[in-house]
C-alpha positions in Angstrom: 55.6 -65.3 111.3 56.7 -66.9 114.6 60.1 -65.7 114.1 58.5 -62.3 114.0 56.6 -62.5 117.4 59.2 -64.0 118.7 61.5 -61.1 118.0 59.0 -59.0 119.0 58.7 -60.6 122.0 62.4 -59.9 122.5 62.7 -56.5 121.5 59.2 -56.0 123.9 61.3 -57.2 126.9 64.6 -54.9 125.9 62.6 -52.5 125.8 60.8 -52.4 129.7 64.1 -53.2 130.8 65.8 -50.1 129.1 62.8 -48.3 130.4 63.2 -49.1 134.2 67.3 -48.9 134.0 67.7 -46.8 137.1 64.8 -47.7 138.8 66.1 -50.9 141.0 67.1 -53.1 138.1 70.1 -54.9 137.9 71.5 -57.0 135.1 73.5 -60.6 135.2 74.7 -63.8 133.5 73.8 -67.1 134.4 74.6 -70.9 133.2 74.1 -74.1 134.6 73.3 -77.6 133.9 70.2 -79.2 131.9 68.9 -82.7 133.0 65.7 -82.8 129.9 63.6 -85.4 128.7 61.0 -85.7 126.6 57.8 -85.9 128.2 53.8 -87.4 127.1 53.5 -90.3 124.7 57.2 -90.7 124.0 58.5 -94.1 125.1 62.1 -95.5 125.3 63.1 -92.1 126.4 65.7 -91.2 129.6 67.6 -88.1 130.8 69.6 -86.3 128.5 72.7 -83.9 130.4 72.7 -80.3 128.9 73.9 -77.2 129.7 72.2 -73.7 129.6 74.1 -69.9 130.0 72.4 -66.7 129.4 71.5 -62.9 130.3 68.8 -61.5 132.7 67.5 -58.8 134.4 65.9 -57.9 137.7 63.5 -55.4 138.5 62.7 -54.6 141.7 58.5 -54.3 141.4 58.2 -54.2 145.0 60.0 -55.3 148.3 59.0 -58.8 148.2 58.4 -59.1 143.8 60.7 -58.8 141.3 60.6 -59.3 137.8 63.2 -61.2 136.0 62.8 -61.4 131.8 65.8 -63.9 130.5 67.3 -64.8 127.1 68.9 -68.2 127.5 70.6 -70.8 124.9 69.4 -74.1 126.1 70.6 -77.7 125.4 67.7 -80.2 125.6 66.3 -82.9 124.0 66.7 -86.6 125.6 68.9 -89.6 125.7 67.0 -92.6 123.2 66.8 -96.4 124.3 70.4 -98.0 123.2 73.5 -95.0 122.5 71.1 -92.2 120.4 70.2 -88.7 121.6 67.4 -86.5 120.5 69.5 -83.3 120.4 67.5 -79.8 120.7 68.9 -76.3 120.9 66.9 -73.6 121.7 66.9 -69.7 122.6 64.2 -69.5 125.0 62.7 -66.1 126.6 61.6 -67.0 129.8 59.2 -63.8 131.9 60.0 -65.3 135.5 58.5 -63.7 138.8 60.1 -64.0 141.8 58.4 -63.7 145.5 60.3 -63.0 148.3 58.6 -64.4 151.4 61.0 -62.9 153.9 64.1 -60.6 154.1 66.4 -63.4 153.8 67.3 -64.2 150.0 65.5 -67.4 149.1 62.4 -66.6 147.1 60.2 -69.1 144.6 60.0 -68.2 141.6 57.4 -68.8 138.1 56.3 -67.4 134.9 56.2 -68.6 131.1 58.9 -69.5 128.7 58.8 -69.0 125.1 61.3 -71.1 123.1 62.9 -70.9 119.2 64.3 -73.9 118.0 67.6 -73.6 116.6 68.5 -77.0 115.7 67.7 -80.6 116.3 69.3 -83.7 115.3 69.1 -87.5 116.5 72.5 -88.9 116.4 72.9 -92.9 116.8 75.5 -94.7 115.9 77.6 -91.5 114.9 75.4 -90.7 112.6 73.4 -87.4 113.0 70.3 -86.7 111.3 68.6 -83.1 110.8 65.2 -83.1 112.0 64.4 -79.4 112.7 61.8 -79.8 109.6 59.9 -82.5 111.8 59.4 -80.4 115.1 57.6 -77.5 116.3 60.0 -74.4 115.8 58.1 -72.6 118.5 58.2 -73.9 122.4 55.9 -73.1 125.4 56.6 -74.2 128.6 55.9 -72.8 132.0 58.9 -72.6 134.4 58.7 -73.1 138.2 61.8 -72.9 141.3 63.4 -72.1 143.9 66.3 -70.0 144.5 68.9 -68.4 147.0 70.6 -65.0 146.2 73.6 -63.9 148.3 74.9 -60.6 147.4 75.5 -60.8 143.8 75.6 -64.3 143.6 72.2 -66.0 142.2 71.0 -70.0 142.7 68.3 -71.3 141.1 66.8 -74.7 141.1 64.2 -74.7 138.0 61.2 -77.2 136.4 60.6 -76.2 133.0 57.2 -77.9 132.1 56.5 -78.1 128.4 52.9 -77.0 127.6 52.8 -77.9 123.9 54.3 -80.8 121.9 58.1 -80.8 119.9 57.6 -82.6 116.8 55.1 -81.1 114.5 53.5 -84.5 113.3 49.6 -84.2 114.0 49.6 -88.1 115.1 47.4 -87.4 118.3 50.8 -87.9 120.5 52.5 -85.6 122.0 56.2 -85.0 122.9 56.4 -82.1 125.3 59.9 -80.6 126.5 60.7 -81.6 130.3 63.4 -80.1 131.4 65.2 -79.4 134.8 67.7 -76.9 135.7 70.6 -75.9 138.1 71.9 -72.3 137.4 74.4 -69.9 139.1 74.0 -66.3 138.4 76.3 -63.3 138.9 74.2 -59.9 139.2 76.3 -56.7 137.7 
């Protein structure tokens, strides 16, 4: 059932891009780097170095708003006291709004992020153990930034917040995604 509304989340945002193709929309890749932790009751936890790359869109809703839906692989997870990693992979959707204060290209930027976990493992040692069973396969986080564009060229600076807790263990903690991003961006 998640998988389903997340698809259909997906297919929703295809779809109102298809729909305003033409109409002051532009399309681009982007990637950058990931520096995530894990936020609330975890302990023993520090910055783990990722990397995220994905498609967007931009549609222009006015001269000073435009709405940019994403699909973006993400590498996050955190680094664990001693040499092991929490490793989590996910496919987020993020629905970002950007405001344009002036004519100049820096804007700030926020909206929701909807996440599917792919995979997670903790690896110490060299050993890696599966524990997507364990966690949450669904991800909600609210993103906020800053960015520059120049021309086609597109810099973000990014604070993913995460609103709801990775593992799904009902112990009364909870682990919540933090993740911070640096992306480059090439509009077609």
């Amino acid at each position: 059932m998640k998988k389903l509304a997340f698809l259909l989340l997906i297919t929703f945002c295809l779809v109102i891009t298809s729909q305003l193709h033409g109409q002051n929309t532009s399309f681009g890749l982007k990637g950058g780097i990931n520096l995530a932790t894990i936020g609330g009751d975890a302990d023993f936890v520090s910055t783990k170095v990722g990397i995220h790359i994905g498609a967007f869109s931009q549609i222009q809703a006015t001269d000073k708003l435009v709405f940019q839906p994403e699909l973006v692989y993400s590498a996050q997870g955190a680094s664990l006291e001693g040499d092991g990693k929490a490793k989590y992979n996910y496919l987020n959707v993020p629905l970002i709004l950007k405001f344009y204060p002036s004519q100049q290209g820096f804007h700030i930027h926020a909206g929701p992020q909807l996440g599917l976990l792919l995979s997670a493992e903790l690896s110490e040692g060299g050993v890696d153990l599966d524990v997507k069973e364990q966690l949450n396969e669904l991800d909600f986080a609210l993103g906020v930034g800053v960015g520059y564009d120049i021309n086609n060229i597109v810099l973000d600076a990014r604070y993913n917040l995460g609103l709801n807790s990775t593992t799904d263990v009902d112990d009364g903690f909870t682990y919540p995604n933090r993740t911070f991003q640096l992306s480059f961006g090439y509009k077609f």
